[in-house]
N, C-alpha and C positions, 0 to 999 in steps of 0.2 A: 504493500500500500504506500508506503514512504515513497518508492520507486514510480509510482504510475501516476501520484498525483500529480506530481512536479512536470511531467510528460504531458500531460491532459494539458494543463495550464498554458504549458508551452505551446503546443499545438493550437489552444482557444488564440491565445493573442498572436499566433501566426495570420491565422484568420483574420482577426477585427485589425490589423493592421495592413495586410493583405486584400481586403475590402476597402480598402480606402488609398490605395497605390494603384496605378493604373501605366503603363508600359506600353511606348507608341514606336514602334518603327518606320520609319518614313525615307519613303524615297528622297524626297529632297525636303528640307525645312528652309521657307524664307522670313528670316526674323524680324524684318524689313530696316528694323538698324543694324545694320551687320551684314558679312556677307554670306548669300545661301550657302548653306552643308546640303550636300549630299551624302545618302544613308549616312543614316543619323537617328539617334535612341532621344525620346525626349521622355521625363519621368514626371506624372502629376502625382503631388499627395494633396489628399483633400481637394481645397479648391485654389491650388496656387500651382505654380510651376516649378519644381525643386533642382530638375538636373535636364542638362541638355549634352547629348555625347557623342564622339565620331564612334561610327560605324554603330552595328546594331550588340546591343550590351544585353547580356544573360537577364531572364526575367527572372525575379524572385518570388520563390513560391506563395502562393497565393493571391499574388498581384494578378490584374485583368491586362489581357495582353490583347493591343490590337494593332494588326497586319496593317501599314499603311505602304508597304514599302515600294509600289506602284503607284504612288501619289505624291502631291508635293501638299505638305502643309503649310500653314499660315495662321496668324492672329484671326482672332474671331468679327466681322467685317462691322459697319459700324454705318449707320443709314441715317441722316442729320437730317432729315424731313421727309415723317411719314403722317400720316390720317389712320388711328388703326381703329376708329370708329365706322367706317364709312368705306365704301366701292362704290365707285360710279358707276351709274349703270342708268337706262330709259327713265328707271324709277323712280332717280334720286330726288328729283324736283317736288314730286307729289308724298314721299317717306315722313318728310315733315310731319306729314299730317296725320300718319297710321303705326308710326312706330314708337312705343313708349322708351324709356331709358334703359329696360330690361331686356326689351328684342336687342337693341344696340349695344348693351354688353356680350350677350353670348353671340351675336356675330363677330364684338371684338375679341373675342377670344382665339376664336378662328382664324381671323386676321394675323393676330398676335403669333398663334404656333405656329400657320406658314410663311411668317416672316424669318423665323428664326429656324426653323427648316432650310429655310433660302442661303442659312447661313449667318446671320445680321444677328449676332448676338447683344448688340446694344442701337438702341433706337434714339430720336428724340421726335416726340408727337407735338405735334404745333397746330394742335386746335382741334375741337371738338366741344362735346357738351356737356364735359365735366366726369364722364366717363371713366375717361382715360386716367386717371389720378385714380380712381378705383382699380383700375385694369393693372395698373403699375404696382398696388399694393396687394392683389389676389398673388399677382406673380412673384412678388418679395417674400411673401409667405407664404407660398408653396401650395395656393389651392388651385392654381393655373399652371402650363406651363407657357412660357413666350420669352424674346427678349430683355433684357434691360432695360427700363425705359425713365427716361427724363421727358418730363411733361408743360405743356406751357396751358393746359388746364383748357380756359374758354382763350378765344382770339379778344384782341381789344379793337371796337371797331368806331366809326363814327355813323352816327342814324343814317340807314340808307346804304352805308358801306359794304366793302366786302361780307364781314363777319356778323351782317344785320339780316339774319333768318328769316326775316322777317317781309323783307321785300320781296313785292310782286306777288304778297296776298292782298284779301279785302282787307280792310283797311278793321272790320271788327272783330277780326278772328284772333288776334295777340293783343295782348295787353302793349301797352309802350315800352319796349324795351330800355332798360334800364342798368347803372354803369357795373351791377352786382352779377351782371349777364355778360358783362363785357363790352354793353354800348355806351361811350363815353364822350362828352359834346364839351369841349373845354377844361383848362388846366387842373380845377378840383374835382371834376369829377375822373378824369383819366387817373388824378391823386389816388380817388376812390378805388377806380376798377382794378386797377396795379394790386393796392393793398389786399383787396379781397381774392385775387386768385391766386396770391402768393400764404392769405388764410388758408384758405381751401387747400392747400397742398401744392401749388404749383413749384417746379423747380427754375420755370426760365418763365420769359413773357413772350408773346407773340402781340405785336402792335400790323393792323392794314395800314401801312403809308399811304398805299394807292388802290386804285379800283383792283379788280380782278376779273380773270377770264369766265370764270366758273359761274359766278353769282349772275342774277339778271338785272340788277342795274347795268345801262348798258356801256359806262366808260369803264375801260380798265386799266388809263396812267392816268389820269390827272392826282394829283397831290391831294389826300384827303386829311390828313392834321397837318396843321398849321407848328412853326418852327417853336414857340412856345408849349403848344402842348405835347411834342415830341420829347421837348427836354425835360418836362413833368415828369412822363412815363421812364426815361432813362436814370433821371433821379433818383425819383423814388425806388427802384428795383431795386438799383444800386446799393441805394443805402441798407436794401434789405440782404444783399449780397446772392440777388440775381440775374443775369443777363440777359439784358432782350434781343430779340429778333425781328426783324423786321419783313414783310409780307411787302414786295414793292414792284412796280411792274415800271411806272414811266421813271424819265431821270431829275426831275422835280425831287420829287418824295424819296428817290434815293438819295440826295443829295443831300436833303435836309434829315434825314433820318441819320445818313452818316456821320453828319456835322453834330446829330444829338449826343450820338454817343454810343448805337447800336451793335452788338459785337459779330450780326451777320444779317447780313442779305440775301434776301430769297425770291429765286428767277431771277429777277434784274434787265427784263429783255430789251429795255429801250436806252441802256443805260451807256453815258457819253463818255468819252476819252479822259476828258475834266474830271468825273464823277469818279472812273475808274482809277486817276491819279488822286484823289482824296480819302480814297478807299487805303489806296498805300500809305499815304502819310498819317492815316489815323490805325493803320491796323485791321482795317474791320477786314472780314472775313466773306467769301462771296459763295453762296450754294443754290448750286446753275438750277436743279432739276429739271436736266434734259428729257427724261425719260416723259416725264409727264407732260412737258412740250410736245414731244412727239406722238404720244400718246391721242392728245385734245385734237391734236389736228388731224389726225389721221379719221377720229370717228366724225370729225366735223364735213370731212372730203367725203366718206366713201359708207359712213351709215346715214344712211335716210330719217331724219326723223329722231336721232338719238341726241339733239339736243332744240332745244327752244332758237327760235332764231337768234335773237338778241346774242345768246352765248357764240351758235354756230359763226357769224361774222367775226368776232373776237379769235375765239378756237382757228380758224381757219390757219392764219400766220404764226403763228405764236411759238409752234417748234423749231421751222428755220430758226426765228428771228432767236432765240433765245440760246440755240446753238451754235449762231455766227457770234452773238454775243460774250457766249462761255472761251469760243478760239479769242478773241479779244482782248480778253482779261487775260487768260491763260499767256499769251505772249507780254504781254505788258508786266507781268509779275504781280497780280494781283492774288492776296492768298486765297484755296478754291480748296474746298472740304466735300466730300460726295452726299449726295441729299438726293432725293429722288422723287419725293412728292407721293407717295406710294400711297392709294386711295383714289389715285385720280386714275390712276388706269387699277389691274388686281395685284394685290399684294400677293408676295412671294418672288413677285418677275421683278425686284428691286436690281436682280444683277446687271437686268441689261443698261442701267446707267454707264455699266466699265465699257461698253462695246461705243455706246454714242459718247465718250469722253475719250475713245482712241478717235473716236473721229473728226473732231473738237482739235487733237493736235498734240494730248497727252502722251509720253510715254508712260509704256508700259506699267515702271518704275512708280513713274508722280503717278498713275489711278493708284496704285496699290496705296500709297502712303496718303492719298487723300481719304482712301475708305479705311485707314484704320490711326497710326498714328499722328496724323495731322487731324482727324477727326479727332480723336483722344487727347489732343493737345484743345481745339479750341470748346470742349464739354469741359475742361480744365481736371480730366480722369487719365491724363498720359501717365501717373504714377502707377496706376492699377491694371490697364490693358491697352492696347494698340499697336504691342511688340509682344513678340516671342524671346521671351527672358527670365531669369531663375528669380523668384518672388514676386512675380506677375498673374492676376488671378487667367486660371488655366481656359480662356475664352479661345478655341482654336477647333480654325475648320481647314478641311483637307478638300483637295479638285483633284480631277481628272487630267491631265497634262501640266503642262508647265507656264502658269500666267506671266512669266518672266519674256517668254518668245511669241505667246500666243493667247492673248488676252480673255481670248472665248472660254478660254479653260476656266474663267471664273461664273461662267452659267452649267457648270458639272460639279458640283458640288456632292460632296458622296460622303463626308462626317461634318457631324459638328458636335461640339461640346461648348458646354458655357458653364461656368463655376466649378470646373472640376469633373460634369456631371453630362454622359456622351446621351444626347439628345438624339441624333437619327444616327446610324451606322447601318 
């Protein structure tokens, strides 16, 4: 008995130790600071990254071993503008009316899992109905499974604006929306909307500079806060120690948003030479969403009937334009983070942004490090993920060829893991 206890015991914490080590052989690992290994052993305990090693390293017993050694791995990707409430679709216009907050959660679930399916283990959602700050919190505690996600809660909008739901009903069917909703008309009340969704749980803000394609009011640049109430909203976040973003389509409202203080730009399609040289001088950060450019116009062309006129007019340019836009900046040295607008076309097809940013002018190289640690630099999380490195939490997904020579190879996604924890294989 002396003899076999000590045995058992041994055995038991081989196991419970061994259940929590995990063993990746990989054809090639690109760490993206550094330069790729090929075959190469990468070890997770728990949910961090402990060892990374040439050639393929003996598995210890009871650790999970997984074969990658036909693939090239990578940090876990990182999508800076998604909607994981919401798919566009014939129906969206009229959904307002039929869908309570609870059909829109368990769609966003679904959203959520095949986003991080896709590979995108950390998101940031930039607008919705308040939702999403619940969705973020099912997934923190383990009653969902989905992305990471940093949330900017409701949109802040001005009456009539983009983020004003509200337009192009009758006029008795909503009560007057109000700045607790996010519609905000002047310096105290934008005060007001800041502070309240930053109550609510929000992590970042989302401010409409300018009109938008999507909505049916029918301008989508003209400048809709004024340069006062911009610096309100930038303010106050600030002092709360959160970042806004800005929702901006003409070069007015980009301009004056930049000058507020915003720490990124979204779309940006009209946006001038000038605006993009202020962008550098202040820092701010620019996230194209090509995808969903390309997306709006394609159903505006070639589906009948899939949007209201008002929008189809808008939708029709808006890809080029926002893809000769993204080559523009990208040459001039403006900094460019991957965001995709994911909601506007179906979530999960987040990857094809890398394919329309090799075409924009990117190499290979800058998409990769715009989807993960240039992304993870401006979430202000580059300590945590956006590299393959020892004390990094273990966010890492594996492709099918090699993204280094062949970009596509990031729409073959074949693992993913996030916190340690392998999600599809």
């Amino acid at each position: 008995m002396r003899i076999i206890i000590p045995i058992f015991c041994f055995l038991l914490l081989s196991v419970l130790v061994g259940a929590q080590t995990i063993v990746l052989h990989c054809g090639k690992i690109i760490p993206i600071d550094g330069e790729p290994i090929s075959n190469a052993t990468l070890v997770v305990e728990g949910n961090k990254i402990v060892r990374i090693e040439r050639g393929f390293s003996a598995v210890p017993l009871g650790a999970q071993f997984v074969d990658l050694k036909r693939n090239t791995v990578l940090p876990g990707l990182i999508d800076c503008h998604v909607h994981l409430e919401w798919e566009q679709s014939r129906s969206s216009y009229t959904e307002k009316y039929t869908l309570n907050e609870a059909d829109i959660a368990f769609r966003a679930a679904v959203y959520a899992r095949r986003t991080l399916d896709a590979g995108f283990t950390t998101v940031r959602d930039l607008g919705g109905t308040g939702v999403n700050i619940a969705l973020r919190n099912a997934i923190n505690s383990g009653w969902i499974i989905g992305p990471r996600i940093l949330t900017a809660g409701r949109v802040l909008s001005i009456t009539g604006g983009h983020g004003d739901a509200t337009t192009g009903s009758r006029w008795d069917l909503f009560d007057p929306p109000i700045p607790e909703m996010g519609i905000a008309d002047g310096p105290d009340a934008c005060r007001t909307a800041v502070r309240t969704q930053i109550k609510r749980g929000a992590d970042c803000i989302k401010v409409c500079a300018t009109g938008g394609v999507l909505s049916l009011a029918r301008d989508g640049r003209l400048p809709h806060y004024s340069e006062d109430e911009l610096a309100v909203i930038v303010r106050t976040a600030r002092d709360l120690g959160i970042d806004v973003a800005a929702h901006a389509h003409g070069d007015e409202g980009i301009r004056r948003a930049v000058e507020a203080g915003v720490v990124t730009i979204e779309h940006g399609s009209f946006m001038s030479d000038a605006t993009m040289d202020a962008m550098i001088q202040h820092g701010t950060w620019y996230v194209p969403t090509l995808t969903a450019g390309h997306a709006v116009s394609d159903s505006a062309q070639f589906a009948k009937g899939f949007f209201p006129e008002v929008v189809r007019v808008k939708a029709l340019e808006i890809g080029a334009l926002i893809q000769a836009t993204t080559g523009r900046a990208h040459r001039k040295g403006v900094k460019i983070v991957f965001g995709t607008d994911a909601g506007v076309f179906p979530h999960g097809k987040n990857n094809l942004e890398f394919i329309y940013m090799a075409d924009a002018g990117f190499s290979n190289t800058e998409i990769l490090r715009a989807a993960t640690i240039e992304a993870a630099t401006m979430l202000h999380l580059n300590d945590k993920i956006g590299t393959l490195e020892t004390g990094k939490l273990a966010d890492i997904v594996a492709v099918d060829g090699d993204p280094l020579t062949d970009i596509r190879s990031m729409l073959k996604v074949v693992m993913v893991m996030k916190d340690g924890v392998i999600i599809r294989k």
